[in-house]
Phi, psi and omega in degrees: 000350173308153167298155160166143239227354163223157188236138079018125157235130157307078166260156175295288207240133008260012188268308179077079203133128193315158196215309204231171182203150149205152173316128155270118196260321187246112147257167188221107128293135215228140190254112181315137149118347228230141171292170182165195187301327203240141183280189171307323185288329169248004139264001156299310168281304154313305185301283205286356152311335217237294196211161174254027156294133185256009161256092177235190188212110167295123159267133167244127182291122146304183180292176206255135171264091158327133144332134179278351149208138183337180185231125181250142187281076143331013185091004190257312153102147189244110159240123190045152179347138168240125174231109170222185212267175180284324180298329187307305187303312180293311194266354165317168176219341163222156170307347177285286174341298230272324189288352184291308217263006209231128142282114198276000000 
């Protein structure tokens, strides 16, 4: 639930490494059963696979920015929220690098 004003993606294959950030221009909290951003459908699909909260919270994105090169996954592994500044994010060059300078 901390603020923060950019989200970081992580792709698997074929980079194995953060690639994009984009701005959080919005979030909505959203109640299952209750309108908002996300339909029936996509708690069905998003959700309810992973977990059973029935409170979740949406982000709406700005555009999405490429890396001018990836933060590359060296074996260190992303498990739950990370937060660190962008410049950090730009100039890691591995994910060891980036968790030195991150907050868990």
């Amino acid at each position: 639930r901390r603020e923060f004003d950019y989200m970081a993606f992580y792709r698997t294959a074929p980079v194995s490494g953060i690639t994009h950030y984009a701005p959080v221009e919005a979030r909505v909290e959203q109640t299952r059963g209750e309108s908002g951003p996300m339909t029936d459908d996509d708690w069905e699909t998003l959700i309810d696979p992973f977990s059973d909260e029935r409170v979740v919270v949406v982000f709406e994105l700005g555009p999405l920015v490429p890396l001018d090169a990836p933060v590359e996954n060296d074996q260190n592994g992303v498990r739950g929220a990370w937060y660190c500044s962008i410049d950090a994010l730009r100039t890691a060059g591995t994910l060891s690098a980036l968790a030195e300078r991150a907050d868990t």
